[in-house]
Every structure is written in C-alpha cells, then in structure tokens.
TIMI-2910 file (N, C-alpha, C, CB; in pm, 1 decimal, decimal comma, always signed):
<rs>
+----------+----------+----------+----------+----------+----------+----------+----------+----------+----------+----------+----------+------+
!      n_x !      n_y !      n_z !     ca_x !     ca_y !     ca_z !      c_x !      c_y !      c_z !     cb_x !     cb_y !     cb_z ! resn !
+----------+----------+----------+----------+----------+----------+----------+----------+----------+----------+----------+----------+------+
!  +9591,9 ! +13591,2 !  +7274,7 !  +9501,3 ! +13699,7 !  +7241,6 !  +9399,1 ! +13650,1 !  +7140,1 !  +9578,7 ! +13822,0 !  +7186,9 !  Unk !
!  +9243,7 ! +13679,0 !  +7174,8 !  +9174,9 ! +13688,7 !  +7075,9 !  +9149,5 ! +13770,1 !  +6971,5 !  +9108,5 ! +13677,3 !  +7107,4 !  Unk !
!  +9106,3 ! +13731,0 !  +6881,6 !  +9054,4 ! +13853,5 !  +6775,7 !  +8992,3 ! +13841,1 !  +6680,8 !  +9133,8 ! +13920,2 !  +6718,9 !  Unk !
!  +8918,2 ! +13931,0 !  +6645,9 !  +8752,1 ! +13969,9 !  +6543,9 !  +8798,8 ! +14012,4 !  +6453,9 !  +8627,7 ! +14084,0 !  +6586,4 !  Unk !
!  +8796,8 ! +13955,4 !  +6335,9 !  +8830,0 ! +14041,8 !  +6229,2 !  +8778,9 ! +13917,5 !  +6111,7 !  +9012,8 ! +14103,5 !  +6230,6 !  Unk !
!  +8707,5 ! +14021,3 !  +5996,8 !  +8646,6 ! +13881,6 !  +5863,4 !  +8836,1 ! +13794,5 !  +5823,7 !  +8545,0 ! +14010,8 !  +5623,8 !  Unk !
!  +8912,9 ! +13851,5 !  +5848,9 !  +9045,6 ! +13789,8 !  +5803,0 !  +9127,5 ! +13819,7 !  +5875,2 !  +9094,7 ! +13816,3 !  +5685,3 !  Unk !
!  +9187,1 ! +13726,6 !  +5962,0 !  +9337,9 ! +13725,1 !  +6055,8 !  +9459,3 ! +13623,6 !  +5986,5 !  +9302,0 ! +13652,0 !  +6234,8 !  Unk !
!  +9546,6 ! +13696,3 !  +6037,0 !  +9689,5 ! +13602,6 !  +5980,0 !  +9758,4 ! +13639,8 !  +6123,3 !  +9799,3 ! +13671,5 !  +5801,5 !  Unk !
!  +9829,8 ! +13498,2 !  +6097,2 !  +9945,3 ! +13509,0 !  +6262,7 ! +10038,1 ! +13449,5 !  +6171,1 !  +9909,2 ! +13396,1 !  +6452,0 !  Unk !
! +10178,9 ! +13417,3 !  +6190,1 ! +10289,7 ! +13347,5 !  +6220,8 ! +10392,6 ! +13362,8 !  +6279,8 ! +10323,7 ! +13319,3 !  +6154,6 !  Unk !
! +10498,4 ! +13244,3 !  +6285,1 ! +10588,0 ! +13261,1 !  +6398,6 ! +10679,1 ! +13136,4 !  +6394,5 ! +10507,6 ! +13275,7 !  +6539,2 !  Unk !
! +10719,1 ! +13077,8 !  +6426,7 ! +10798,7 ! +12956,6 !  +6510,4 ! +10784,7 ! +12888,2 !  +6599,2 ! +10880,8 ! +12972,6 !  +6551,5 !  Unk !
! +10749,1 ! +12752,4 !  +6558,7 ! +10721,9 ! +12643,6 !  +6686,2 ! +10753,8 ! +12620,9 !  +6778,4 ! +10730,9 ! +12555,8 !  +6685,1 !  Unk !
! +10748,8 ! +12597,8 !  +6890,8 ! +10841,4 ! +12506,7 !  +7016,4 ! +10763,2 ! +12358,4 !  +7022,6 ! +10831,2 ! +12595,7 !  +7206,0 !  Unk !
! +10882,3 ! +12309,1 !  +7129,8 ! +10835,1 ! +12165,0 !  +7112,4 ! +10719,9 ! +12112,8 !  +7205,7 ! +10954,1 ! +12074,1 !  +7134,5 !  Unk !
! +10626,4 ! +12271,9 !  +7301,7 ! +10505,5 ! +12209,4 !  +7302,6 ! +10414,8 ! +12288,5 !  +7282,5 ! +10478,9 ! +12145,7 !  +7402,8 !  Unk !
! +10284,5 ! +12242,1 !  +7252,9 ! +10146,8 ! +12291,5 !  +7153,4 ! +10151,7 ! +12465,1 !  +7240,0 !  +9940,2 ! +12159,0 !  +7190,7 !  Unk !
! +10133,6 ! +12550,3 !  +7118,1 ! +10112,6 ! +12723,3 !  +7201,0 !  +9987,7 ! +12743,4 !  +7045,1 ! +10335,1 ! +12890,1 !  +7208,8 !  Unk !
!  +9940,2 ! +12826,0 !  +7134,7 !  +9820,2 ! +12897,8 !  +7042,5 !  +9896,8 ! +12993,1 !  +6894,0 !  +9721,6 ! +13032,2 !  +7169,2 !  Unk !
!  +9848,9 ! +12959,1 !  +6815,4 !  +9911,1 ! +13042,9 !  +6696,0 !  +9836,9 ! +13157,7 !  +6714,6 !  +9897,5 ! +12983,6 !  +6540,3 !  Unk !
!  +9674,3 ! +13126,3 !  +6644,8 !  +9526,8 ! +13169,2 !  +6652,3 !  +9473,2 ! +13143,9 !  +6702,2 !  +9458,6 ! +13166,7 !  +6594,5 !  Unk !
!  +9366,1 ! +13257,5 !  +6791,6 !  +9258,7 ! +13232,4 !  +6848,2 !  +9166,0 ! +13355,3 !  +6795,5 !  +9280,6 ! +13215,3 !  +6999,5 !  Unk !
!  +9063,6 ! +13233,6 !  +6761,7 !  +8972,7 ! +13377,6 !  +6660,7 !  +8826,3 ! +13362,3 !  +6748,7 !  +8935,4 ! +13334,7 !  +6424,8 !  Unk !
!  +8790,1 ! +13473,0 !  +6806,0 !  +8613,6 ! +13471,5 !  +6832,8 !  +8510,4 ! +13483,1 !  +6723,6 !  +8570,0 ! +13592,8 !  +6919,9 !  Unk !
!  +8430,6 ! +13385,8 !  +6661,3 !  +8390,9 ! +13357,6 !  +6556,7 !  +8188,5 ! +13367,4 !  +6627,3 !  +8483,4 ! +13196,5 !  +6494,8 !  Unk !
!  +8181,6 ! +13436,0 !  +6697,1 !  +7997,3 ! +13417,5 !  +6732,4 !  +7953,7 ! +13510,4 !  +6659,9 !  +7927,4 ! +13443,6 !  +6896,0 !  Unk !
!  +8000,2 ! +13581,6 !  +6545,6 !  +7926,9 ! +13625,0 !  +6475,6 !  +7946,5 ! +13595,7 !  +6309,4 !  +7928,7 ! +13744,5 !  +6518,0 !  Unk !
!  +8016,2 ! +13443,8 !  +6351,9 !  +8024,6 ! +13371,7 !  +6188,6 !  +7949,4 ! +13295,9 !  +6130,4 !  +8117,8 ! +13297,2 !  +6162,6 !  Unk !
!  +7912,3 ! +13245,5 !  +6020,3 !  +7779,1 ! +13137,6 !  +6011,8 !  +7925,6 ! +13069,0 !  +6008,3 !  +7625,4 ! +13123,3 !  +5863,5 !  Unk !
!  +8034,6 ! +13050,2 !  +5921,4 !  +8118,3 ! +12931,3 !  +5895,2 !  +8265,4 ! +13060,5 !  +5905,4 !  +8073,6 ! +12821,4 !  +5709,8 !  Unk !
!  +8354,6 ! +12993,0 !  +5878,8 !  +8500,0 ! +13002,3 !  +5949,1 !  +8626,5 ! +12880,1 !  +5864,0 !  +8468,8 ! +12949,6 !  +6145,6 !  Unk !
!  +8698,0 ! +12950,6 !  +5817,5 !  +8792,4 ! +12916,1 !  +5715,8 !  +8942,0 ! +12915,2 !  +5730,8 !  +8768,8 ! +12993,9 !  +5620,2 !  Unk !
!  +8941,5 ! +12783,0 !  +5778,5 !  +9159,9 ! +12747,6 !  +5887,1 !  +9229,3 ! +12794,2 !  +5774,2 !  +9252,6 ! +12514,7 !  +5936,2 !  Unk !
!  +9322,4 ! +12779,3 !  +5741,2 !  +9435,8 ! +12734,9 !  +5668,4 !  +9565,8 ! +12718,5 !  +5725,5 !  +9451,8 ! +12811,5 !  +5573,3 !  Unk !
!  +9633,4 ! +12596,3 !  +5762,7 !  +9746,9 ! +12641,6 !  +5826,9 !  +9851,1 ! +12617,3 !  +5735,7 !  +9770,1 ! +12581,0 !  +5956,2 !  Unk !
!  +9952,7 ! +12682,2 !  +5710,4 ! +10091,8 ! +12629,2 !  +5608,8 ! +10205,2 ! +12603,8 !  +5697,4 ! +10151,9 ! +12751,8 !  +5488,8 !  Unk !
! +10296,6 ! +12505,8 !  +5671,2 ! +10410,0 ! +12490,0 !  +5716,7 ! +10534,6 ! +12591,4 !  +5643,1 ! +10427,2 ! +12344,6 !  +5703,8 !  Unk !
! +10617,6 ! +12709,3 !  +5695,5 ! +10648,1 ! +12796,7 !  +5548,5 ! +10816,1 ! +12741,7 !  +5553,5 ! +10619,2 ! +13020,8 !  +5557,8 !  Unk !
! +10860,4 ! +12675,1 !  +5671,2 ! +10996,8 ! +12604,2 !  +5655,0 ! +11018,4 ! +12550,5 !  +5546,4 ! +11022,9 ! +12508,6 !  +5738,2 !  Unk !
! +11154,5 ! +12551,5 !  +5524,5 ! +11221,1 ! +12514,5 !  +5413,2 ! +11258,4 ! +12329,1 !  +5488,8 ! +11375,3 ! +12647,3 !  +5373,1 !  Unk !
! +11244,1 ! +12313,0 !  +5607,2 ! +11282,4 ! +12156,8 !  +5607,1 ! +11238,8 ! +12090,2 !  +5732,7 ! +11442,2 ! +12132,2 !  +5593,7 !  Unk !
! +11155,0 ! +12159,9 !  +5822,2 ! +11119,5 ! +12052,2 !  +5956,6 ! +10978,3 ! +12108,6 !  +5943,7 ! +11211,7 ! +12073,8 !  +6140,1 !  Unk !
! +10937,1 ! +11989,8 !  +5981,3 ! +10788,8 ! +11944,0 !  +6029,2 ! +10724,3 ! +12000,2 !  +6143,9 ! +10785,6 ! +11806,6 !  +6060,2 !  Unk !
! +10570,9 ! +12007,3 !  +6116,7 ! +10492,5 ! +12100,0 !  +6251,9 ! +10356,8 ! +12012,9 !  +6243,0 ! +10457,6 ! +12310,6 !  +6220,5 !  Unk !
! +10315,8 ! +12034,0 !  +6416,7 ! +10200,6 ! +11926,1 !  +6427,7 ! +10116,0 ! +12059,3 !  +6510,1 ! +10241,1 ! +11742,9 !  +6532,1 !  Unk !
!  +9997,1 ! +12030,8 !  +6462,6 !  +9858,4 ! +12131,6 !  +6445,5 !  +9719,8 ! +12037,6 !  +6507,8 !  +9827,4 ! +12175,7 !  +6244,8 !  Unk !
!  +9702,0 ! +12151,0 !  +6593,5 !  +9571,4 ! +12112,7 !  +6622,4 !  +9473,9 ! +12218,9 !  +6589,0 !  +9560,3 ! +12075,4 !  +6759,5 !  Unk !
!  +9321,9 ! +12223,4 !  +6604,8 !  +9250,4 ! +12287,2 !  +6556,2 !  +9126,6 ! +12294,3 !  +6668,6 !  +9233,1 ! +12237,8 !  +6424,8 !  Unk !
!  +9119,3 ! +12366,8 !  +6777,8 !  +9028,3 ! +12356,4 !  +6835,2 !  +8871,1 ! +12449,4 !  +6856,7 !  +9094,0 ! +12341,3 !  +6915,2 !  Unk !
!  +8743,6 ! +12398,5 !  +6900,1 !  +8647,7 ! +12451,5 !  +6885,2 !  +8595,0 ! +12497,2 !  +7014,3 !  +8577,9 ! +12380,2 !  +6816,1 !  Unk !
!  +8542,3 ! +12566,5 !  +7020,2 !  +8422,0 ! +12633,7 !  +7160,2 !  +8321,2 ! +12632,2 !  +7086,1 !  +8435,9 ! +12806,9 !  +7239,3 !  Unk !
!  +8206,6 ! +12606,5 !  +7183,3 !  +8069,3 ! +12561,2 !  +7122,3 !  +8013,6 ! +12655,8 !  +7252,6 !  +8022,1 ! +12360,4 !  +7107,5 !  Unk !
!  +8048,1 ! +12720,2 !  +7325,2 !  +8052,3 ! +12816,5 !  +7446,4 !  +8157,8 ! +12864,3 !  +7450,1 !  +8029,2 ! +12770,9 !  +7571,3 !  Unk !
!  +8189,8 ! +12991,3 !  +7439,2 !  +8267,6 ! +13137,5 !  +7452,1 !  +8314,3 ! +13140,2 !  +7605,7 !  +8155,9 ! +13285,3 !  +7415,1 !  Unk !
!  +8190,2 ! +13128,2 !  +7656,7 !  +8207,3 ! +13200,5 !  +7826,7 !  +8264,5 ! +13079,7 !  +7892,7 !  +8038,8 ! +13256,8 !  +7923,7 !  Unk !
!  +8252,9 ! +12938,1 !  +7905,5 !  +8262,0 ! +12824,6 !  +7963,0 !  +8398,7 ! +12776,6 !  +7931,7 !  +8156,5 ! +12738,5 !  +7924,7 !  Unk !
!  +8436,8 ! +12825,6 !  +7853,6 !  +8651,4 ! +12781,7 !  +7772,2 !  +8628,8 ! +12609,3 !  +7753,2 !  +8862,3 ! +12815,4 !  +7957,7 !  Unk !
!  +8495,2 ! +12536,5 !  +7799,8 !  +8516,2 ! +12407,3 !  +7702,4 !  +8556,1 ! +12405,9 !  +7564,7 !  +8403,7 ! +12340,5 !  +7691,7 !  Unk !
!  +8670,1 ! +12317,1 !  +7492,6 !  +8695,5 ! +12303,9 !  +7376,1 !  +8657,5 ! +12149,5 !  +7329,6 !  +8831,7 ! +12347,2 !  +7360,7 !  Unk !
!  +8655,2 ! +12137,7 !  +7219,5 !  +8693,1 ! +11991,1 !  +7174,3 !  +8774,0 ! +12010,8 !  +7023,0 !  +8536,4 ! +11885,1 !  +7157,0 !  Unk !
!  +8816,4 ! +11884,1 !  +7034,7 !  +8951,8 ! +11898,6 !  +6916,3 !  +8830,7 ! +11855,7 !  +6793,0 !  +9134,2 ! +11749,1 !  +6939,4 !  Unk !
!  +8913,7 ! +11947,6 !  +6737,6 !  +8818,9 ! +11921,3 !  +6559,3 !  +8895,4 ! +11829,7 !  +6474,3 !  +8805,8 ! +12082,2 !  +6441,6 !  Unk !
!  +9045,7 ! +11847,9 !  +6438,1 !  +9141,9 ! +11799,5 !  +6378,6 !  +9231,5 ! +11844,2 !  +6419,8 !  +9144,3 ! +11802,1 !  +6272,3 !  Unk !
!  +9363,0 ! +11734,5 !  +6416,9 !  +9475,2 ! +11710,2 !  +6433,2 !  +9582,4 ! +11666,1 !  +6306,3 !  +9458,9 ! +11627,1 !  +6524,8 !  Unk !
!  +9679,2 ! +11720,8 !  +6257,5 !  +9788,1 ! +11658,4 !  +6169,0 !  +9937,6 ! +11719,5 !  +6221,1 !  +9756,5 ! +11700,0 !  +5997,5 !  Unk !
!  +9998,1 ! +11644,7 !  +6078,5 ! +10130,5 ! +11698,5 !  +6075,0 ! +10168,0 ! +11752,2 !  +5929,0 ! +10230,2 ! +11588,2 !  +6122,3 !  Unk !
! +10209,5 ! +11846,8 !  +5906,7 ! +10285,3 ! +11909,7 !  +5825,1 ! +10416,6 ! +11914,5 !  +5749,0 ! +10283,0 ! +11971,7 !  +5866,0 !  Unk !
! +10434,5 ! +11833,5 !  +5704,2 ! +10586,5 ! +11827,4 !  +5642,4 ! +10602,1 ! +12023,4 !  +5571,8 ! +10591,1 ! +11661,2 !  +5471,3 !  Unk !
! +10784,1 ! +12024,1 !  +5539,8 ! +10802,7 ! +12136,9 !  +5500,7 ! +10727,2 ! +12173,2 !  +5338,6 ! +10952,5 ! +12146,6 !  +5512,6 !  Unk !
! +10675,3 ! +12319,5 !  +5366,1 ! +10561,6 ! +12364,6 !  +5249,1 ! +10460,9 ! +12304,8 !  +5241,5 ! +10594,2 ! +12358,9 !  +5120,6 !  Unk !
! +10391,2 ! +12267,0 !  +5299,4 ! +10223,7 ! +12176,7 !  +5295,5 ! +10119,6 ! +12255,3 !  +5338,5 ! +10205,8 ! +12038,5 !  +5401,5 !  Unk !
!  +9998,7 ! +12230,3 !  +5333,4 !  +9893,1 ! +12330,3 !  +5378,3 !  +9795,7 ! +12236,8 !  +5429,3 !  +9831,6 ! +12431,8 !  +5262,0 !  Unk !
!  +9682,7 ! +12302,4 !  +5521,9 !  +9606,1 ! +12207,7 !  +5569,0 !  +9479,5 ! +12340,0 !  +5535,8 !  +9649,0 ! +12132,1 !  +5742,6 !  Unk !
!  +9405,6 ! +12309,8 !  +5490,3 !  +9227,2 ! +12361,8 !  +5531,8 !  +9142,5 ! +12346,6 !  +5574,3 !  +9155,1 ! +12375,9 !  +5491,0 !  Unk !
!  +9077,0 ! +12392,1 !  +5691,6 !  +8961,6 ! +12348,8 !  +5754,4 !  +8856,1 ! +12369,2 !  +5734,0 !  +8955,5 ! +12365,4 !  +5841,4 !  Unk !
!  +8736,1 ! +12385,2 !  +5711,3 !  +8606,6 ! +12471,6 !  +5706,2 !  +8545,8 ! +12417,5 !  +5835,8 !  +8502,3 ! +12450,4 !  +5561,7 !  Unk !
!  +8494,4 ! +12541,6 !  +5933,8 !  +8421,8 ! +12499,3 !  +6056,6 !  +8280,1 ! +12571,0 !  +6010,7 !  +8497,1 ! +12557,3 !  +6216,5 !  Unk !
!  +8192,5 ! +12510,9 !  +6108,5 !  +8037,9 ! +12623,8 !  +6126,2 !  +7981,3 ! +12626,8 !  +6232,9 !  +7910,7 ! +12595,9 !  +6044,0 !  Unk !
!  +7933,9 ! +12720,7 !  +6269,5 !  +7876,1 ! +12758,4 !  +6418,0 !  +7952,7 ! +12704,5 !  +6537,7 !  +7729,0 ! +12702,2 !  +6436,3 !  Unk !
!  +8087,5 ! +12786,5 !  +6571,9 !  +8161,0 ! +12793,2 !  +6698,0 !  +8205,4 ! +12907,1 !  +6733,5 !  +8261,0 ! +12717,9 !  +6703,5 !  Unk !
!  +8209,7 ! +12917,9 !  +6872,1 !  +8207,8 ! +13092,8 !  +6885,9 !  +8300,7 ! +13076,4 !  +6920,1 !  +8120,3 ! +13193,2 !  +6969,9 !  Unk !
!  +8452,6 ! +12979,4 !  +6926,7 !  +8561,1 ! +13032,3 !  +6917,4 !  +8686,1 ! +12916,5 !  +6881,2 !  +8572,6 ! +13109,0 !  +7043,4 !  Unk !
!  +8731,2 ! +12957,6 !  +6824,6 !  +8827,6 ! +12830,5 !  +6723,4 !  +8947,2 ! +12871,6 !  +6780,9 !  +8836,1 ! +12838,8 !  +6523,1 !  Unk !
!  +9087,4 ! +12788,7 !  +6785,2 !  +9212,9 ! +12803,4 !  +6893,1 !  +9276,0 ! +12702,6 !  +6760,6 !  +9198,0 ! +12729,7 !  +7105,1 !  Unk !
!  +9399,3 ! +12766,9 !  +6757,4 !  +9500,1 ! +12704,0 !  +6605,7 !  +9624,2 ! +12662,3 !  +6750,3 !  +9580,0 ! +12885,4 !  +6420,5 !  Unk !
!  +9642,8 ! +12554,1 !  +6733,6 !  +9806,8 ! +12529,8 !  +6802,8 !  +9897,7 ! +12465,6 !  +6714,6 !  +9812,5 ! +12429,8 !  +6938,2 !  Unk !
!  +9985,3 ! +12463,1 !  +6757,6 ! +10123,7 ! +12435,1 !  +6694,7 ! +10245,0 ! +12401,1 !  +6749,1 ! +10158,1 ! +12525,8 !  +6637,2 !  Unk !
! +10335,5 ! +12284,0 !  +6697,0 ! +10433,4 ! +12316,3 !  +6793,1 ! +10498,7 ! +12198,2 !  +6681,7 ! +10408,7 ! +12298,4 !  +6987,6 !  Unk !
! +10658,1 ! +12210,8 !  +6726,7 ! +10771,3 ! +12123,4 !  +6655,3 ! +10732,7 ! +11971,4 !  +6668,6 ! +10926,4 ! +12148,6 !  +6727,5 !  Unk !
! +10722,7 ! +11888,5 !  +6502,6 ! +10708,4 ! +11791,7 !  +6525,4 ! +10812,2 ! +11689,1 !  +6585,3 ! +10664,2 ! +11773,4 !  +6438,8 !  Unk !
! +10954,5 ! +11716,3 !  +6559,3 ! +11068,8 ! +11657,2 !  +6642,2 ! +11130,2 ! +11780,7 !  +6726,1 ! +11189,2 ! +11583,1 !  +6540,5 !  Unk !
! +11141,1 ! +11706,6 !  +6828,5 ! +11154,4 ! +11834,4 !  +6995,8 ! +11334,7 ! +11887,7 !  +6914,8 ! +11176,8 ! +11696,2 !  +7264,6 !  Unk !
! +11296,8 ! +12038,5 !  +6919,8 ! +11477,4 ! +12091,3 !  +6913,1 ! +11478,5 ! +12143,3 !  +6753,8 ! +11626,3 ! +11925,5 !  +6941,0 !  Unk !
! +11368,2 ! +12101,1 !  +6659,2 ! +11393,2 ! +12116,9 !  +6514,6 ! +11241,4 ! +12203,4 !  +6493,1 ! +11418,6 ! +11948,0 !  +6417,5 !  Unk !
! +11279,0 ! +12308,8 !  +6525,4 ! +11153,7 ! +12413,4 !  +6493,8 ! +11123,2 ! +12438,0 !  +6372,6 ! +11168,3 ! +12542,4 !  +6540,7 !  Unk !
! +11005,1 ! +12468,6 !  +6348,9 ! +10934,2 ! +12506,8 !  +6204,2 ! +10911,5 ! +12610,8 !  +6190,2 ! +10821,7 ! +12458,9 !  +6167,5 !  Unk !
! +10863,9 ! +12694,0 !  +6137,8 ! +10781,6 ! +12839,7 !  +6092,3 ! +10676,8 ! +12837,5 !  +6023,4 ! +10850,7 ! +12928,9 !  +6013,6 !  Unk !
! +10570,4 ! +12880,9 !  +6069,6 ! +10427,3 ! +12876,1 !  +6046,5 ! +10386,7 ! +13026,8 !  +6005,8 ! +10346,6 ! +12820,4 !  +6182,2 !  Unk !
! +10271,1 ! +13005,7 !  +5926,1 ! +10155,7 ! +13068,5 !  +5880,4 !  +9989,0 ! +13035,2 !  +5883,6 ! +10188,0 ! +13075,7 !  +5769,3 !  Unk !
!  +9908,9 ! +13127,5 !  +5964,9 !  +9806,2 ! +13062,0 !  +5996,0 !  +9676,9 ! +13157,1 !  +5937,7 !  +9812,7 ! +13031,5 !  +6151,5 !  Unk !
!  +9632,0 ! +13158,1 !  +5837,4 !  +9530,1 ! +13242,1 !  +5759,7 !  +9335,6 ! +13234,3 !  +5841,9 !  +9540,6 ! +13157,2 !  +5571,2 !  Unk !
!  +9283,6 ! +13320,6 !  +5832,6 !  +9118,0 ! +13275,0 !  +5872,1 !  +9054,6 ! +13366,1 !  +5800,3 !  +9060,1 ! +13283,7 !  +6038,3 !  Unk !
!  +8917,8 ! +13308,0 !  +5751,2 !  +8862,8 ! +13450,0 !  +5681,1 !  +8722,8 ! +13359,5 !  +5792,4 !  +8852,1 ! +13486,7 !  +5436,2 !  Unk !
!  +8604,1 ! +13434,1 !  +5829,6 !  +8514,3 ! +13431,2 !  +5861,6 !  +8426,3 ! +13501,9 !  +5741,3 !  +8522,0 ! +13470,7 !  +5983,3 !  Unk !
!  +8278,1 ! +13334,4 !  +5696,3 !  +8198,9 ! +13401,3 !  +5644,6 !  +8077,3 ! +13425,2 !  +5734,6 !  +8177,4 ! +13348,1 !  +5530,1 !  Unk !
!  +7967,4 ! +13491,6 !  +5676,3 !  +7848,9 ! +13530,8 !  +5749,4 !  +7713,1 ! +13472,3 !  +5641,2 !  +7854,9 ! +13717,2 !  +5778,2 !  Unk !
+----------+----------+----------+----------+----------+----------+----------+----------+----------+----------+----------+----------+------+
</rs>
C-alpha cells in the first residue's frame, strides 16, 4: 500500500526475502526523509531504499542498500521522486528482526 501523508511510520518483522515496509508517494515533495531503525534486541536486517523518478511507469532504481545490526539507524535524505519503496528482510535466513520505518516529507 501506498501513502500520502507529511509523516508515515510502518513496522513489523522481517522474512528472509526483501517485502516492502514503506511505500510513500512523494510528487508533491521537494525532499523526503528515510529513517530506518533496527528495534531487535539481537538479529540483523538488510534494507533497501528505492526511488521512482515516474509514478505511472513502476521503474525504480536502488538509492541505497545496508545492513543493520541490533538498535542502529540508517537516514536517508532523497529529492524530487514521486515515489520511494523501503524493503527489508532478515539478514541471516530463519533469524528475524523487527523494524521501524519513519518518513516525514518536506515541501
């Protein structure tokens, strides 16, 4: 699911392959503000961060990629993409994490 809002939060629990945390429609943002946290107390999560530069066309390209050890944070700052896609998923297959994924859109 997409969604519009100056500030979204998702979280949840990993599996061991990449699922959308967030997907934010951002064409009416000048810039756009990730944050992802790892909120486990002990396994690791690997994050991608993807962009649309076209809404209607679902081309993406990857912006950044990491990994997360337990309690870490990552921040992104994007600008001008009309739609940003947060994934996530267990960095060792079977040892799930729990995530938190923050966005504020500025104008």
């Amino acid at each position: 699911m997409t969604v519009w809002s100056p500030e979204s939060t998702a979280d949840g629990t990993t599996t061991n392959t990449f699922a959308t945390a967030l997907s934010i429609d951002t064409r009416v943002a000048h810039d756009t503000t990730v944050v992802v946290a790892n909120t486990d107390a002990s396994n690791a999560l690997d994050y991608e961060v993807l962009g649309y530069s076209n809404y209607a066309t679902g081309q993406s390209h990857t912006i950044t990629t990491g990994t997360l050890t337990h309690g870490d944070t990552a921040e992104v700052v994007l600008v001008r993409h009309s739609k940003i896609v947060v994934r996530v998923k267990s960095s060792v297959g079977g040892s799930h994490a729990t995530y938190q994924v923050d966005s504020i859109l500025g104008r």
